[in-house]
C-alpha positions, -999 to 999 in steps of 0.1 A, spaced: 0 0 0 17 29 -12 11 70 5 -3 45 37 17 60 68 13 29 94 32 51 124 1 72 123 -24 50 126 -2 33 158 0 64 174 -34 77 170 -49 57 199 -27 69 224 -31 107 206 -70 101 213 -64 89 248 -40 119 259 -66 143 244 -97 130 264 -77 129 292 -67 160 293 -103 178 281 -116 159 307 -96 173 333 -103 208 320 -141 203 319 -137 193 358 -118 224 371 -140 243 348 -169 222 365 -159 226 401 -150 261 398 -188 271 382 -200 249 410 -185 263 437 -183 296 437 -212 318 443 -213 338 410 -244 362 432 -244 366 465 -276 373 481 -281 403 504 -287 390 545 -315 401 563 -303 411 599 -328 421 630 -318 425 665 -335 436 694 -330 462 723 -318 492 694 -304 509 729 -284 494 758 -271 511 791 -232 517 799 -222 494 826 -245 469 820 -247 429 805 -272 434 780 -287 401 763 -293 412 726 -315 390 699 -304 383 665 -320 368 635 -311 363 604 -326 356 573 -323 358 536 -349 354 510 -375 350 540 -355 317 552 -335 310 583 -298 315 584 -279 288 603 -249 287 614 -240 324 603 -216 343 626 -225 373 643 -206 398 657 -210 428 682 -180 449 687 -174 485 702 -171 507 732 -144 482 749 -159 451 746 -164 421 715 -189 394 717 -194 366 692 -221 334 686 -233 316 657 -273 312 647 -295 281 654 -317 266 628 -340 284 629 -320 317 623 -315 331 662 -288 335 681 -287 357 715 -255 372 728 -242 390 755 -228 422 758 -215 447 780 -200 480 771 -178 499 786 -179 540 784 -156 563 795 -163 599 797 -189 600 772 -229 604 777 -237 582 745 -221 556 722 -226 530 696 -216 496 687 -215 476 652 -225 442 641 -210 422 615 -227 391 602 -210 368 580 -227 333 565 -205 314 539 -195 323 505 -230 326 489 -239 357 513 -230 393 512 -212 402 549 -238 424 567 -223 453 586 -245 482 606 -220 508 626 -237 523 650 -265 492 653 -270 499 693 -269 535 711 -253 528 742 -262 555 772 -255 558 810 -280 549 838 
């Protein structure tokens, strides 16, 4: 058989091999990365409850959060300001209640922030000035 080139022929299996192979290693990172990354982060929905605290004073403070109209678990929460930090994670059902006592010095008024955070697919929730803090 002349013009028939037998080395190609040999060599195309393992050419078809290497090529699917590698495609189907780029289809999987191309995969996993579509799959796990959040490409629109929704927006949280934070409520908390008393809006003002007194100086001096433990002060238990609600938190719920929500997005979409559904229950946040597991999110972090944060209260920071005025001397003091406090930290907890939601239940199931979205709650979490915390503990905080600030700590003025020489001022008739303050505030404190919260920070909520819940995982990749959420956009972190911060309010300054979430809770006035005053003296007795």
């Amino acid at each position: 058989m002349e013009g028939f080139n037998s080395e190609g022929v040999i060599g195309l299996p393992l050419k078809m091999v290497v090529s699917i192979v590698i495609g189907g290693v780029a289809l999987s990172a191309v995969l996993y990365f579509l799959s796990s990354q959040c490409i629109y982060p929704r927006e949280l929905d934070v409520q908390w409850d008393p809006l003002v605290i007194e100086n001096e004073k433990m002060s238990e403070i609600q938190v719920e959060v929500k997005s979409d109209g559904k229950a946040i678990e597991r999110a972090n929460i944060v209260i920071i300001g005025l001397g003091n930090a406090s930290s907890g994670k939601t239940d199931e059902n979205g709650q979490a209640t915390l503990y905080f006592t600030p700590h003025m010095k020489g001022r008739s008024e303050g505030y404190v922030s919260i920070r909520v955070t819940a995982g990749r697919c959420y956009k972190t929730f911060v309010e300054k000035n979430a809770i006035k803090v005053v003296e007795k």
